[in-house]
Each structure stands twice: as structure tokens, then as C-alpha cells.
N, C-alpha and C positions, 0 to 999 in steps of 0.2 A: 229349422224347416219342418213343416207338419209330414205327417206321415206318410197322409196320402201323397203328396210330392214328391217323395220319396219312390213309393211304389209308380207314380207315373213316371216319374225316370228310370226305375229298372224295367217297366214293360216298354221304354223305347229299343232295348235289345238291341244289338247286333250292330252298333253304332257307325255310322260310316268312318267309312276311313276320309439413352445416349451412351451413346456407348463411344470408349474412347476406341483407337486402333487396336489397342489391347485386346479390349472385350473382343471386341471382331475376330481378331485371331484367334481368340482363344477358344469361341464358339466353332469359327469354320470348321464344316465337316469332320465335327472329331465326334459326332451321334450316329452317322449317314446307315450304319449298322443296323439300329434299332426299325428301321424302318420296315411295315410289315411286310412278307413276301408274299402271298396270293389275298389279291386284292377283286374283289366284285367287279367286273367289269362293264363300264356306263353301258356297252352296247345292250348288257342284260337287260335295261330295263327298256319299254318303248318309248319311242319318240317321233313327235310329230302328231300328237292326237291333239283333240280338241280342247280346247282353253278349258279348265273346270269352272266353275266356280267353287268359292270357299264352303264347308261343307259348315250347320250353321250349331250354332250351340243352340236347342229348344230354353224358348221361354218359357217354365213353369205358371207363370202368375195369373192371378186372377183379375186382375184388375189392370185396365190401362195404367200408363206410366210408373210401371214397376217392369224391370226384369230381375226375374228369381230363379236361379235354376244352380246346379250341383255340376262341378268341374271333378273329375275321377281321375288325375294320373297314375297309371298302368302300364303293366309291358300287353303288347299288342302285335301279333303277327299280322305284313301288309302283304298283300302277291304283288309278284315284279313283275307282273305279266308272262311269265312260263312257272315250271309247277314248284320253285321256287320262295321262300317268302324273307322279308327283311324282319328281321325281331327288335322293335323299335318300340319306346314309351311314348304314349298318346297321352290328352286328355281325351277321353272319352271316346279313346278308341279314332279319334279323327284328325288326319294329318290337317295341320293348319289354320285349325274352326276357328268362327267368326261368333264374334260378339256384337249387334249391332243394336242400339242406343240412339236417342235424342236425347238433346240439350233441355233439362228441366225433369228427366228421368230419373227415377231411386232403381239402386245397384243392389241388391241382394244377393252375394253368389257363395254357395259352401262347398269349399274343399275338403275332400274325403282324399286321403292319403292311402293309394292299397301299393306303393313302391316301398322296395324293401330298405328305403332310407328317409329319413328326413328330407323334407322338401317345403316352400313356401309358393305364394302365388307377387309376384311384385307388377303393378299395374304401372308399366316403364309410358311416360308422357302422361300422367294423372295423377294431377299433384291431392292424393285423397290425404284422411288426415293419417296422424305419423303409424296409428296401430294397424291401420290396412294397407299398409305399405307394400307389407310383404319381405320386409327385412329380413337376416338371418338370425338376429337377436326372436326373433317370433315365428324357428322353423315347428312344424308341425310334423309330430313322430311316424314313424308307418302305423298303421290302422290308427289314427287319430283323424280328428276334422278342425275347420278355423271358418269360421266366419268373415267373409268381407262386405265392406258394407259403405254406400255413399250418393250422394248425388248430385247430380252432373248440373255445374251453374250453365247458366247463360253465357257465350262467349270460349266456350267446352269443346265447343265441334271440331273435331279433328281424327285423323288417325292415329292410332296410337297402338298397342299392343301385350299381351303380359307373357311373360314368362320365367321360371324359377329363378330362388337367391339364395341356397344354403350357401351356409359357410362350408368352403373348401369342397363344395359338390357340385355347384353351379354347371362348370363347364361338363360333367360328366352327362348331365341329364340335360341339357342343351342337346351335347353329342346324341344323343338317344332320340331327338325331335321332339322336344317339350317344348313349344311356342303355339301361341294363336293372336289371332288379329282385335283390336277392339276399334269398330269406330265409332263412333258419337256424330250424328246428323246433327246440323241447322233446325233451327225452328222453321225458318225460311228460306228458301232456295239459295244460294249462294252465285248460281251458274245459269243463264237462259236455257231455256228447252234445246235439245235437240245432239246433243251431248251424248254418247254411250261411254259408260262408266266402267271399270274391270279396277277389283285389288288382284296384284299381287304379291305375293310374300315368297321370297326370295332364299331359300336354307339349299343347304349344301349335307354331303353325309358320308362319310367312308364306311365301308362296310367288308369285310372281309370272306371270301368266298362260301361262305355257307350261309350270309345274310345277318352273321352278328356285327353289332356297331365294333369298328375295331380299334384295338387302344389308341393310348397318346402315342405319340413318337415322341423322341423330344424335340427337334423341330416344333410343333405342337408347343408344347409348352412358351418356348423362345419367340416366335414370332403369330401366335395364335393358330388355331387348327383351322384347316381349309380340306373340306371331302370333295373327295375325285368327284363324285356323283353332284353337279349343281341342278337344284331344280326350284320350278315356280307354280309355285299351290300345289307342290306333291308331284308337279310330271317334270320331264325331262323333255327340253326343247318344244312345246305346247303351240299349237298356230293357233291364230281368231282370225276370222272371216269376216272381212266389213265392207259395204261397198265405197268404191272412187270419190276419196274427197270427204269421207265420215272423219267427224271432227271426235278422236278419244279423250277420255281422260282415265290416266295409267297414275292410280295409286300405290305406292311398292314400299315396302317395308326390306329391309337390308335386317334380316333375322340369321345369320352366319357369325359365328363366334367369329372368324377373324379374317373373313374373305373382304376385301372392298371390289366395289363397284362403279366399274367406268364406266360409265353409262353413254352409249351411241342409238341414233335411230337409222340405220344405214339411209341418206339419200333426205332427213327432215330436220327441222330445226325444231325443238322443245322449248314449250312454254312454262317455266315455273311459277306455279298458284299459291302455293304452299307447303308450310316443313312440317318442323314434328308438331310445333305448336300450337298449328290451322294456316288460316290462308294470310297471305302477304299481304300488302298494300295495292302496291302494281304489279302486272306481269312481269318477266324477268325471259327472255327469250336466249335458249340459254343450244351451242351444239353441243356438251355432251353434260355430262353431270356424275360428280362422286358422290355413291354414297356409303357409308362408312359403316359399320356393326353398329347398328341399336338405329340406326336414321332413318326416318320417313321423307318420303315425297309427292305431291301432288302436281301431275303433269299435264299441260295440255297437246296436243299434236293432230294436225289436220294432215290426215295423209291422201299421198300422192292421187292425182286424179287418172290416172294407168288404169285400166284396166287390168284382171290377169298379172298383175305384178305382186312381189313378193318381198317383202321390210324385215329385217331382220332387228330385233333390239336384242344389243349385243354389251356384254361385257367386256372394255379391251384392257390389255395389260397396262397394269399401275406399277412403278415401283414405288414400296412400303421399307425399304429397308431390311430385307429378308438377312435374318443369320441361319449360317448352315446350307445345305446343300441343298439348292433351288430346285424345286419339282418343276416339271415340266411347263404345267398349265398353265404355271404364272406368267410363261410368254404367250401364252397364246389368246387369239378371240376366244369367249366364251361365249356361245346363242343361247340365249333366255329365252324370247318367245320368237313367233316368224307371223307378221301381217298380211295377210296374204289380200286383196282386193276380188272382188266379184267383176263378172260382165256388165253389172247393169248401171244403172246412170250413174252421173257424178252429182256427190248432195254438196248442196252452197255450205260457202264457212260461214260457221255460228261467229257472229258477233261478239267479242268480250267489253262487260263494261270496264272502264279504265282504272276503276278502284275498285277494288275486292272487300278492303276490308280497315279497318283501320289499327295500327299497331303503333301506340301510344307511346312514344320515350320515355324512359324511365329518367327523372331528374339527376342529382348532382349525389353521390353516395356521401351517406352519412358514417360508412366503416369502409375501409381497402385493405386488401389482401393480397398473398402471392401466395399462387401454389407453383409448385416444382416437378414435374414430372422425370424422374431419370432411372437408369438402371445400372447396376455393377455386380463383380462378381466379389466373394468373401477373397480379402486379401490385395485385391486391389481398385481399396474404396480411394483412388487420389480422385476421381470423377464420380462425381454425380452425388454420392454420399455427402460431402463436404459440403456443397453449395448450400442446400436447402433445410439440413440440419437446425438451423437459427429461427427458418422461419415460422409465425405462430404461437413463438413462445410466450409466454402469458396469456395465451388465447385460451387451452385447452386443460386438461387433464389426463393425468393417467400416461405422460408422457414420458419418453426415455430411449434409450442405444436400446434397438432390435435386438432383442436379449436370446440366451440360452433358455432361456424359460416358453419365449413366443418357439422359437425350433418347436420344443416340443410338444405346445400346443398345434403347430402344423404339422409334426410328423404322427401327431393323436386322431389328427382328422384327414391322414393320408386314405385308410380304409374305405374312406366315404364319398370317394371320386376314384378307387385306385380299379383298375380294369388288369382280369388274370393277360399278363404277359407285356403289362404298360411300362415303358422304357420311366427310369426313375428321372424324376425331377430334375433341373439343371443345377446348379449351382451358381444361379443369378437372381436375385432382387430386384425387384422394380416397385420402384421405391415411391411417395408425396412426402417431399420438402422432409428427405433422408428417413424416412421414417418404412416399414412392411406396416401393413393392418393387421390388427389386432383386435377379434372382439372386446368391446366393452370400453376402447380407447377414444378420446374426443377430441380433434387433432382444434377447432376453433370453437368460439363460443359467441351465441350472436342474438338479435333479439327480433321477434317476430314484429313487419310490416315495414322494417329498415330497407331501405337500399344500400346494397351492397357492390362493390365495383372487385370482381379478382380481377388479377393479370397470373395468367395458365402459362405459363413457357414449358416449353418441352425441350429439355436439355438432353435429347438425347438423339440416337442416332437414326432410327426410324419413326414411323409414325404411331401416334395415339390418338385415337377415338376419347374423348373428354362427355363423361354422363354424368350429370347431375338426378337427385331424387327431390321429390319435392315440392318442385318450382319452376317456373322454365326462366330461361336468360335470355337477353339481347348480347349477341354481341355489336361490341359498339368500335374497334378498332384492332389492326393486326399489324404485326412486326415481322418482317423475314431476315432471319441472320443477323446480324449487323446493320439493316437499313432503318430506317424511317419510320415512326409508328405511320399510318393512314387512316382514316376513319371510313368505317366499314358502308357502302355505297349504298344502302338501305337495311332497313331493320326487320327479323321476323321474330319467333319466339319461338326456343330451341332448349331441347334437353339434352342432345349432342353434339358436339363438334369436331372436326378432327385438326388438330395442330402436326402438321411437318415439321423433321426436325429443325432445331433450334426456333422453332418457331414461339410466339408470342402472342398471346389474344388477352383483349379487356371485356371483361361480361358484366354486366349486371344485371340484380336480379331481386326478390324481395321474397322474402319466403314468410307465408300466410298461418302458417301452421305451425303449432310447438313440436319438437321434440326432436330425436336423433334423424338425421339425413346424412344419405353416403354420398360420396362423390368419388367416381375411379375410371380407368382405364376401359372401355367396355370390348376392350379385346379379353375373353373372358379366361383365355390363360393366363395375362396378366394381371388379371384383378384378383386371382387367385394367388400367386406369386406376389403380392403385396402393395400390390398399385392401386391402393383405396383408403380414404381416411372419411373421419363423420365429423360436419357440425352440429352442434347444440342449439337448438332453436328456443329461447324460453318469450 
């Protein structure tokens, strides 16, 4: 980047802000200890203000259909609204910022490293090519910088989002609120006029009473971190004012290491337009909707024609399969935002046309696959270990029994997520097809513009969040338990999905681009704890 670009970004200153019975046993509440004692208190912060919007990342560039501009992750103190502040890492000093793009735009964007660790930028639902990925194979040191760089086809439009992928630090600087939004516009409208549009991005935060992010627990670790504090574009419980009968559309990104979302509108029925991958074929009129860590949504909803009435979208309890000793919130509603209506008249529903978009089947795979999802503890691998062990082999490289050696490459890179007073790691693995991740290991090997078909089983006892890099997938059919495959009642195109356990799903998918792609857990305690492996694209 030239210099002067440089300098116009430092004078923007002041940036705005499966487990068998075993495992179960043996996890329940034998950590409940670790857990922190003076905890931030949600009422600290205010609630009930006005919807923000996303605050935005400045285009540098000079020229139409370029954005160029310099992303700076840092620690950044935010006010809680009293004389208080939370110590929290930004890029750019701005909780949540927004990238926004058209289809047919070149991506220019450099990362400047001022965090005291290693860190990458991974552009999650944009399949760029493999070296801008943002992998951990290509983290970028503190005071170093990295270049990413790309542009956005035709067919590109969607929500999507980036945020960090070192090895072994991910979840730490997650913790800390390192996320922002990226969306990519249509060429051409997508939607008839009349339509009011809102992103929200959806993070959570524990924070311990002085306003540091507070360690793991090991809970945390076990079933993915969930902070007390849930909020949407940086507030806590946020209203939007629309009048009687305005037709929204609620874009939301599920940015929470390992909170899911049960998504209700109190009193409406949701229209889904589109996943992670852009818009659907047809509408999908749907009462609530999960969405999972790493998953986007595009929503439509005509609200109530009430006067003076008030909508709650609400997160309600899911069970995920929790091990250890259940926090409270997991039962309860959580309020995201509250719709509030005005006095004035009631606006007509916007007409939707009956196709959105068209989402092409992928033909007959030319390679099949399994992967294996499971977890276990050292000592007693009779589950999970065993099963998937076999599979892959001849695929890949670099392969082998989770060794003494990989330990101590992760207990080399404990320093680099570990938080002063972080309850130590469990004593569980979670494992693809028996295997922990291991930089620099190739668990398949495959050949670029093939169709590929896996079958993802989750042999284990709670739920997994399934992310692919790269590419996106159709899924094309699901298994529950022991029952029946069925073929999946429409198609979209997905970088996430979530499998309950014992569950079963067929994806296909083609990946465009040579080189290393990861696929794991994107519960990011688990991806960290070993629940990730890479294909070889040549």
C-alpha cells in the first residue's frame, strides 16, 4: 500500500468502536471449580438503545471498483456506558465493522499486526485463492503485515464475514472480539423496493469485573465458550422502530464461538431468502431457525400491523449436548433485538418474486468420502477413536496415532491462547476420522474442479458445527440415528452446517482452487482441541 494511504488511515484517528456414558461421567462437573468468581455484570452495560448500524471499514481507494484499505488488530478500550471500560481487541479499534463490496470488485486489504501474538485474517464464506485464505500455516507475526488480495466473481453476493485462524490462538482472540462482517452486493437488485434492510452480528463476551475478557473455564473448552454478556452489533438488547406492516429484512451472522441460536420472532413467521452461500431458489417460510457458530442468514418478515406493539427476536434454549455443569442461561430466552411499531399507518406487503435465484445441482461425484466426527478421553479410546481411524487412508500424508510428539507441539503453543488464571485444558480430543490436527498434516488428497460427495457423521454425543474452507457445499441428504437417509427438501450453498448427534449428512462440493483447505468443528474450542483436518487440492 502507498504511503500516503497509510497516512490517510492514521489521520482517521480515534476509530469508532460422542461421547460414550463414560466420557459423560467422567466430564460431569468434576471442573465446576474453575469457574470465574466476579463476573461483569450484563446489567452493567445499557440496554434497550437504538439499533446501530455496523460501523464501516473506510475505503482507501482511488478508483471505482477497488476496495483498499488496512485492517489493524489491537487491544482497545470500549465504555460500558458508566465510567467503566471493557479491554477488548478490535480491528481498527471497531466492534463489529463492515466490509461492503460488489460483485465484480478487486479486494485489496493489508493487515498490520500490532497484537502481541500471531494472528491471520481468514475471509470465512469466500472461497479466495489458497494464499489469502488466511490459514494458520500463513500467520503473520506481531509487528509484521500480509497482504490479501482478490476479486469478487459474478454470482459472489452474499454475507459472509472474516475473522482470525492462528494455530492454537483462534479461540483466544475471538474471546477478545476480533470479528467483522463482509458483505458483497448484486450487481442487480435481488429484492423489490420497499424493503428496510438491518445486518446483525450476533457475539457474546464474558468479561470479568474490571472489564478484562475472562479466561477459559474448562466448560469452555468441552462444550465451546458462551459469554454472559449476548449482544447484537456491540449493544445489548437494541430496539428498531418501524412502522405497522414494514416488511424487514434481518441479515445475521452467528459470530459466538460456541453459543447456537434459536431463533424466534415472538407473534411472526420468517421467510428464509438465503445462507451462507447467497440467496436460495425459493422462499422457505420457516417459525424459528438455528443458527449455529460460523452461519449466516438472510431473513425476510412482515411485521405485525399493531400499532404501539413490541416484537421481541429472541434466542430460545437449545439443547447441544452440554458436558459439565450447565450455566444457567442455557435455559433461558435470550432477547437479541425488540421491534417496536410506531403510530402511523400500516405499509402494504412487499410482494416477493417466487424465484430468487438459481442454485444449480452439482452432478454425480467423481471421488466419496467419510469423515468422522467424535471425541474421547486418553485411556478410554473404545469410542470414537476406533471407528474412523481407517478412514482416508491412502488419501493423505503425513499420517499417524496422535503422537507424543503432536502433545508437545500443542503444549508449545499453549502460551499463545493461554489467559493468566485459564483453567488447564481437559483431557479430551476431538478428533476427524481418529485423528487431532496437526500442522503441516494432509488427512485427503483431491483434484481441483472434481465433484466430490462426503458423508459427515457425527458420532458423538453433542452437536458439531461442520466448516468447510474453500468452497461451499450443497447438502444433498440427512440420516438421524439409525433411520433412513432422505434427500434434503431444497438446495442452497453452505460453508456451515450443523450435524446432531449421531447424525449423518451428504455434501457435495467442487473446489476451484489449488492448495491446502481445512475443514473442522467451528465450535472454536474444539477446532482447537483437534477437530480439524486439510485436503490437498492440486
Amino acid at each position: 500500500m502507498k504511503r500516503r494511504d497509510f497516512l490517510r488511515y492514521s489521520a482517521l484517528g480515534g476509530l469508532a468502536l460422542s461421547a460414550s456414558g463414560l466420557l459423560a461421567y467422567a466430564v460431569a462437573g468434576r471442573h465446576a471449580s474453575h469457574a470465574p468468581h466476579s463476573l461483569l455484570e450484563a446489567a452493567t452495560l445499557p440496554e434497550g438503545e437504538p439499533l446501530r448500524s455496523l460501523p464501516r471499514i473506510t475505503n482507501l481507494a482511488e478508483r471505482p471498483g477497488l476496495f483498499q484499505s488496512v485492517l489493524t488488530p489491537a487491544a482497545q478500550e470500549v465504555p460500558l456506558g458508566d465510567e467503566r471500560h471493557a479491554r477488548l481487541w478490535l480491528y481498527n479499534g471497531k466492534v463489529a465493522p463492515l466490509i461492503e463490496v460488489t460483485e465484480g470488485d478487486d479486494f485489496d486489504i493489508t493487515l498490520v499486526n500490532e497484537l502481541a501474538q500471531e494472528t491471520t485474517l481468514h475471509w470465512h464464506g469466500v472461497a479466495v485463492p489458497n494464499a489469502h485464505d488466511g490459514a494458520p500455516w500463513h500467520a503473520v507475526p506481531p509487528g509484521a503485515s500480509r497482504q490479501y488480495r482478490y476479486a469478487f466473481p459474478e454470482g459472489s453476493a452474499g454475507l459472509h464475514w472474516f475473522h482470525p485462524h492462528p494455530h492454537q490462538g483462534t479461540s483466544r482472540q475471538i474471546a477478545h472480539g476480533l470479528a467483522g462482517a463482509l458483505l458483497v452486493r448484486p450487481r442487480e437488485a435481488l429484492l423489490p423496493e420497499g424493503i428496510e434492510e438491518h445486518l446483525l452480528v450476533v457475539s457474546d463476551l464474558r468479561l470479568d469485573a474490571g472489564g478484562e475478557v475472562a479466561p477459559h473455564t474448562a466448560e469452555d473448552w468441552m462444550n465451546g465458550r458462551e459469554g454472559e454478556l449476548l449482544l447484537v452489533n456491540g449493544q445489548r438488547r437494541p430496539h428498531l422502530t418501524v412502522a405497522p406492516g414494514t416488511t424487514l429484512r434481518l441479515r445475521l451472522i452467528n459470530a459466538c464461538a460456541g453459543r447456537y441460536l434459536r431463533l424466534r420472532l415472538d407473534g411472526h413467521a420468517m421467510t428464509l431468502i438465503g445462507t451462507d452461500g447467497g440467496p436460495i431458489e425459493e422462499p422457505q417460510t420457516l417459525d424459528e431457525l438455528l443458527l449455529t457458530p460460523g452461519e449466516r442468514a438472510d431473513l425476510l418478515v412482515r411485521i405485525g400491523d399493531q400499532a404501539g406493539a413490541s416484537f421481541p427476536l429472541a434466542s430460545h434454549p437449545y439443547e447441544r449436548g452440554w458436558m459439565g455443569v450447565k450455566p444457567p442461561h442455557l435455559d433461558e430466552v435470550a432477547g437479541l433485538l425488540e421491534i417496536r411499531t410506531t403510530e402511523g399507518e400500516v405499509r402494504p406487503a412487499v410482494a416477493l418474486p417466487r424465484r430468487l435465484g438459481r442454485v444449480e445441482p452439482l452432478g454425480e461425484p467423481a471421488v466419496r468420502r467419510r469423515v468422522e466426527l467424535t471425541e474421547v478421553m486418553p485411556g478410554h479410546n473404545d469410542h470414537g477413536a476406533g471407528h474412523g481411524a481407517g478412514h482416508g487412508a491412502g488419501h493423505g500424508a503425513g499420517h499417524g496415532d496422535h503422537s507424543a510428539e503432536q502433545d508437545a507441539q500443542a503444549a508449545g503453543h499453549a502460551g499463545h491462547g493461554a489467559l493468566a488464571g485459564e483453567a488447564a485444558r481437559p483431557e479430551v480430543e476431538f478428533l476427524i476420522n481418529g485423528r487431532a490436527y496437526a500442522m503441516g498434516e494432509v488427512l485427503f488428497e483431491g483434484r481441483a474442479g472434481e465433484v466430490e460427495e462426503w458423508e459427515v457423521f457425527n458420532d458423538s454425543h453433542m452437536d458439531h458445527p461442520f466448516h468447510l474452507h474453500g468452497t461451499h457445499f450443497q447438502v444433498i441428504a440427512t440420516r438421524d440415528g439409525d433411520g433412513e437417509w432422505r434427500d434434503a427438501p431444497w438446495l442452497a450453498w453452505k460453508d456451515t452446517v450443523n450435524l446432531a448427534p449421531y447424525q449423518r449428512l451428504k455434501l457435495r462440493m467442487v473446489f476451484r482452487e489449488p492448495g491446502d483447505w481445512l475443514f473442522h468443528c467451528h465450535i472454536i474450542e474444539h477446532e482447537e482441541l483437534g477437530m480439524m483436518a486439510a485436503i490437498r487440492v492440486s
